[in-house]
C-alpha positions in Angstrom: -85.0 16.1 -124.5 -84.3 12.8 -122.5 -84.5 12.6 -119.0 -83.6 9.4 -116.9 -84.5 9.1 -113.8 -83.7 6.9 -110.7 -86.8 6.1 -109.1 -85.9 3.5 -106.3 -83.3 6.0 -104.3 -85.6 8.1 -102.4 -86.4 7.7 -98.5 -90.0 7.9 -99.3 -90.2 4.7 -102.2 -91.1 4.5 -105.7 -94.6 5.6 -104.8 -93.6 9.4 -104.5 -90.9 9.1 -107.5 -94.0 8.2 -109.4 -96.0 11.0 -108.3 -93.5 13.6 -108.4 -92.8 11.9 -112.2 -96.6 13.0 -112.9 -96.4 16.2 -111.9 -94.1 16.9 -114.3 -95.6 15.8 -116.6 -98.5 17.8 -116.6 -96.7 20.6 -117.7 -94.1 19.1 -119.8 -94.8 17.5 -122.9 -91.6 18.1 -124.6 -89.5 15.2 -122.9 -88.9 11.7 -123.2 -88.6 10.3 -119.5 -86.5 6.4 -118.6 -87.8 5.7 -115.4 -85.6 3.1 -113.9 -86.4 1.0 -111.2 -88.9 -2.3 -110.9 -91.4 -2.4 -113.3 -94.0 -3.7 -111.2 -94.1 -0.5 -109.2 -93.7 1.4 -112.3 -96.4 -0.2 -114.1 -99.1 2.1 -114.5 -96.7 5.5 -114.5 -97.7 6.1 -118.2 -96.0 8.4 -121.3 -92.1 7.0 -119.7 -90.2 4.5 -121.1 -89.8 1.6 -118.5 -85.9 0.4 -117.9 -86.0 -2.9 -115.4 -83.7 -2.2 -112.2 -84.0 -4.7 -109.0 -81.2 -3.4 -106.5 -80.4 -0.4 -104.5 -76.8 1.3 -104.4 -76.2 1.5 -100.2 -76.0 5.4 -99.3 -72.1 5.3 -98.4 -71.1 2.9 -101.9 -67.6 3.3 -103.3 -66.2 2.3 -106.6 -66.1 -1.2 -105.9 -69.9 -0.8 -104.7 -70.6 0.7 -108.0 -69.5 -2.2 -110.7 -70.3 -5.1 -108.5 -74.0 -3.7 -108.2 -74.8 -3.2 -112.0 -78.5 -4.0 -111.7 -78.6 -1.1 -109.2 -81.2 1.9 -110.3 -78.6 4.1 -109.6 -76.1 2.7 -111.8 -78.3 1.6 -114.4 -79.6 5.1 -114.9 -76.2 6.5 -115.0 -75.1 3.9 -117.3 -78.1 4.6 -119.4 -77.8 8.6 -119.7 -74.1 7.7 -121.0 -75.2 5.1 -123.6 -78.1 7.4 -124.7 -76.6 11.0 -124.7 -79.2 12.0 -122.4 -79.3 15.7 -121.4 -79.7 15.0 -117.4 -79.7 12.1 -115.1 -81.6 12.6 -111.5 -81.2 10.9 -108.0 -82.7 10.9 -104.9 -80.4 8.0 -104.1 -77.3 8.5 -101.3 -75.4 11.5 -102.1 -72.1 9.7 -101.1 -73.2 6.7 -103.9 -74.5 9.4 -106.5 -71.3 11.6 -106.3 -68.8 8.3 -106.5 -71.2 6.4 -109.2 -71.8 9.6 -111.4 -68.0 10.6 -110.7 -66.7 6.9 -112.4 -69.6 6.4 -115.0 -70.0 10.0 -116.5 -66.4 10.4 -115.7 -65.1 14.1 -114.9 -65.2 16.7 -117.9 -62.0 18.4 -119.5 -60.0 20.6 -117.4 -61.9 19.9 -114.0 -59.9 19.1 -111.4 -62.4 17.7 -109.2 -66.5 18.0 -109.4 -68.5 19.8 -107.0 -72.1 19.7 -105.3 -73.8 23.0 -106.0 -77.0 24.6 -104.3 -79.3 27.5 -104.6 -79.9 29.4 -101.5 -82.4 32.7 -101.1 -80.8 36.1 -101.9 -82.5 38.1 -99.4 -81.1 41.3 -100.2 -81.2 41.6 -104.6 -83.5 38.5 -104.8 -82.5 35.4 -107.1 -79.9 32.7 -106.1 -76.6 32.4 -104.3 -74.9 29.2 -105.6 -72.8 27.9 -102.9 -69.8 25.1 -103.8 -68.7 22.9 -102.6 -71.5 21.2 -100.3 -70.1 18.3 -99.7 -69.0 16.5 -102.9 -66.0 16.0 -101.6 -65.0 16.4 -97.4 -61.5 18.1 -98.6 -60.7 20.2 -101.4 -56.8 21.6 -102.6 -56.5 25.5 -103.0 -56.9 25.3 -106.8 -60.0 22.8 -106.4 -61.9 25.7 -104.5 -60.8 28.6 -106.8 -61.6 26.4 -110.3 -65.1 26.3 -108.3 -65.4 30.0 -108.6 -65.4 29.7 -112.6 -67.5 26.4 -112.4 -70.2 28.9 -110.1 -70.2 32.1 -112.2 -70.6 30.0 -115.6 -73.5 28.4 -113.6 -74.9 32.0 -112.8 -74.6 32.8 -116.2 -75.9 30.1 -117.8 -79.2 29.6 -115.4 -80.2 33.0 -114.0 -78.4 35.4 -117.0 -76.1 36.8 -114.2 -73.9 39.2 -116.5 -71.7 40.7 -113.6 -70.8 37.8 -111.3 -69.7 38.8 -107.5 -67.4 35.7 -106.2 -66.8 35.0 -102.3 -64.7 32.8 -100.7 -66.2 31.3 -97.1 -64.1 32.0 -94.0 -64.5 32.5 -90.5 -63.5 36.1 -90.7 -64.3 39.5 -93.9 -60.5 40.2 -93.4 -57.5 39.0 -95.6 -56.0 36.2 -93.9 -59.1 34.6 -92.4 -60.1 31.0 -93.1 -58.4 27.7 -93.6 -55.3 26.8 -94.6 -56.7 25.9 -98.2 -58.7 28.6 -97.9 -56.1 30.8 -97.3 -53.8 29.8 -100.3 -57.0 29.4 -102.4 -57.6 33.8 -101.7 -54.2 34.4 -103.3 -54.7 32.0 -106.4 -59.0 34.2 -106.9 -56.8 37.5 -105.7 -53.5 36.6 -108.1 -55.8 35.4 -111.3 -58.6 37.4 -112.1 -61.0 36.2 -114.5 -63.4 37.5 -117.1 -66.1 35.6 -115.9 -66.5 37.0 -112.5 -65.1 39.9 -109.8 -63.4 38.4 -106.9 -64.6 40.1 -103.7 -62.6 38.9 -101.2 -64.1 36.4 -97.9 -67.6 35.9 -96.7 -68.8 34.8 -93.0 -71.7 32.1 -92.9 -74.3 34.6 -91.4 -73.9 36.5 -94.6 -74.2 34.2 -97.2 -77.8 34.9 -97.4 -77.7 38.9 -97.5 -76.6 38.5 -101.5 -73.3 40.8 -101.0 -72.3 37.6 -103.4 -73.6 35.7 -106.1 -71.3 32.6 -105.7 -70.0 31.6 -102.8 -66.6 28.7 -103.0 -65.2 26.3 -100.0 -64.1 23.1 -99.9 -67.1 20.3 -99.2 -66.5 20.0 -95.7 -67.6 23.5 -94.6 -70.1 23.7 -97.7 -72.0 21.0 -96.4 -71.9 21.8 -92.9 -73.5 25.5 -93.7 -75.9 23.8 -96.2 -77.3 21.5 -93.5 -77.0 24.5 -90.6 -79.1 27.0 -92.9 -81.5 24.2 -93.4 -81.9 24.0 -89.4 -82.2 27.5 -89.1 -85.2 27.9 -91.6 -87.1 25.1 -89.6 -86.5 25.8 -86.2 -87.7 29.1 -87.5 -90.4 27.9 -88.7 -91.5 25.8 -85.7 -90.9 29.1 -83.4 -93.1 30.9 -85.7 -95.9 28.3 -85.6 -95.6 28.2 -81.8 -96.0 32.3 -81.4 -98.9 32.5 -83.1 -100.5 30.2 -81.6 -99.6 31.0 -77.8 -102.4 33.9 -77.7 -105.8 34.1 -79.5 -104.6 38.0 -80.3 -101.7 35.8 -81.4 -103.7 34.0 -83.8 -105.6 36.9 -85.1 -102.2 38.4 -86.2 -101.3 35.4 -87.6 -104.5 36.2 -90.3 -102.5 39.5 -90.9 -99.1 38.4 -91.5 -99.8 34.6 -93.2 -99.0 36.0 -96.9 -95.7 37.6 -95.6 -94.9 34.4 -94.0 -95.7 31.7 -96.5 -93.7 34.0 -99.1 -90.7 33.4 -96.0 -91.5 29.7 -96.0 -91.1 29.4 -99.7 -87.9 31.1 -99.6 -86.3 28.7 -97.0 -87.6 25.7 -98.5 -84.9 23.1 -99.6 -88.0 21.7 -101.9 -88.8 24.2 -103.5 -85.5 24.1 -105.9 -85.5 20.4 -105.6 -81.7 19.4 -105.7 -77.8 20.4 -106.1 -76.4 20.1 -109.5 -73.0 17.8 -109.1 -70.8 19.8 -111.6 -68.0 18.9 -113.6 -69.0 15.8 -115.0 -70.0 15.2 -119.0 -73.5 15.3 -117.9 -76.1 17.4 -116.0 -76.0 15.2 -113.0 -79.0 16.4 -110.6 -78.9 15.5 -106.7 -82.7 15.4 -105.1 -83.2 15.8 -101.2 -83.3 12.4 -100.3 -86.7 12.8 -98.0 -87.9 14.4 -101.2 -92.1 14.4 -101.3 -93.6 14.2 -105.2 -93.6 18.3 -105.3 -89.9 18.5 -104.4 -89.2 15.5 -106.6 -90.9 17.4 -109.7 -88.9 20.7 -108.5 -85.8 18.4 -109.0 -86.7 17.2 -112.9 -87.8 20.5 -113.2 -83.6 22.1 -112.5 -82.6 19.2 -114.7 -85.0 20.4 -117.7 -84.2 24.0 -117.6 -80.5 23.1 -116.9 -80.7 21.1 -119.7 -82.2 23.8 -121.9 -79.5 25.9 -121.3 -77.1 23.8 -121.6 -75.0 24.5 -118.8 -73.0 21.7 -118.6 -71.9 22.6 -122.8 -70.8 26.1 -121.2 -68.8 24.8 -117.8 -66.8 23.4 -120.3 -66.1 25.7 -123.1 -65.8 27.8 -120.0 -63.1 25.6 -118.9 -61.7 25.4 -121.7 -61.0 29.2 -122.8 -60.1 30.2 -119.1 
């Protein structure tokens, strides 16, 4: 398996790139890593082929941005995973430069009408994953754009989690037929009016139910995806600050603290956006793996880690021949 890897992207610097490189390595022998990105920073990062890369793609690059800056790391590793066939390409670079870089250098795969940002959140209720698209790929999205990300969703539960009955749930502002957007609206009729093989169509899901699991793939257009992704990730720390600041407003406090610090770390695990690592970007000929951009060397690792078992699977293979026979 090949892996390449931007290491210069990250808020945090080469330095934890590096270390979240080694911890994967520790437990996976199997791959053949390019870490891109300047080799004096790189030099003693061993078992990874070293690829030279001096720039930085800005956070909010276009097109233009993207072919004028070829000795970017961004664009070199991109480049790279299409000259080598590589089975996954990961970032902690600007999500606005990943999506437009990976969108003109992988270029979009058969049938899609436009890729989509997708991220794992906790299912409280059944356990697993709720994959929510569009998170912000895109900041609007056509009626057809949000019910093709249905298919693109359920052939990701599939293929990752061996999801055999999908449940499929569009976001609105209301449960009732006739909520949500105007896209959203038109894009009910198309997921009512075309059922698939693939996945059951349940109808509309508000944002404080996303996480109770009624379903296991949640669609909207980018806008509103990203907007509950970066909500959700509020919640679960001002959470976790008010739970830090209960415990510790009492010594009786503290003492149940001891009592209840399994069932709470198990809570913090859940919530945390480094524990999965990234968002897949899907609908590209690649496996194009976003990391959190204040990612630490554990989260880092979490985000090679999707791309390898991704990559096993071969999810991006199955979107399309998904794609293909819908």
């Amino acid at each position: 398996m090949k892996l390449v890897i931007d290491m210069m992207g990250s808020d945090l610097g080469a330095k934890m790139a590096k270390e979240g490189v080694e911890l994967f390595l520790k437990n996976h022998q199997d791959v053949e890593i390019y870490a891109v990105g300047k080799k004096e920073e790189l030099t003693d990062l061993k078992g990874v082929n070293l690829v030279e890369a001096k720039d930085i793609l800005p956070m909010d690059a276009g097109p233009l941005d993207v072919m004028r800056k070829k000795d970017s790391s961004m664009t070199k590793a991109l480049f790279l995973t299409k000259e080598l066939g590589a089975d996954a390409v990961i970032s902690a670079g600007g999500t606005g430069a990943f999506l437009s870089a990976a969108t003109l250098i992988l270029k979009k795969a058969p049938h899609v009408l436009r890729p989509a940002l997708a991220a794992s959140f906790p299912n409280f209720r059944k356990g697993g994953h709720v994959i929510c698209l569009d998170i912000g790929a895109s900041n609007e999205n056509s009626p057809e754009e949000i019910a093709q990300f249905a298919l693109m969703g359920a052939i990701y539960q599939r293929a990752v989690y061996s999801l055999s009955h999908v449940k499929v749930a569009l976001l609105a502002n209301g449960t009732e037929e006739g909520k949500g957007s105007p896209e959203g609206k038109k894009a009910f009729q198309l997921l009512k009016e075309n059922p698939s093989s693939l996945y059951e169509f349940i109808g509309n899901v508000e944002g404080k139910d996303v996480l109770e699991g009624e379903a296991d793939v949640i669609v909207t257009d980018g806008f509103s995806g990203n907007i509950l992704l970066k909500s959700t990730e509020g919640a679960a720390k001002a959470m976790g600050h008010l739970l830090k600041k209960a415990f510790l407003s009492s010594f009786f406090s503290k003492i149940g603290y001891l009592f209840a610090k399994k069932g709470i770390s198990s809570l913090k695990s859940q919530m945390d956006p480094g524990a999965i690592g990234g968002a897949l970007l899907l609908g590209v000929n690649a496996l194009a793996v976003k990391a959190h951009g204040a990612s630490d060397a554990r989260a880092f690792s979490n985000a090679i880690t999707l791309a390898y078992l991704l990559a096993k699977e071969e999810t991006t293979k199955k979107i399309i021949d998904g794609l293909n026979h819908e």
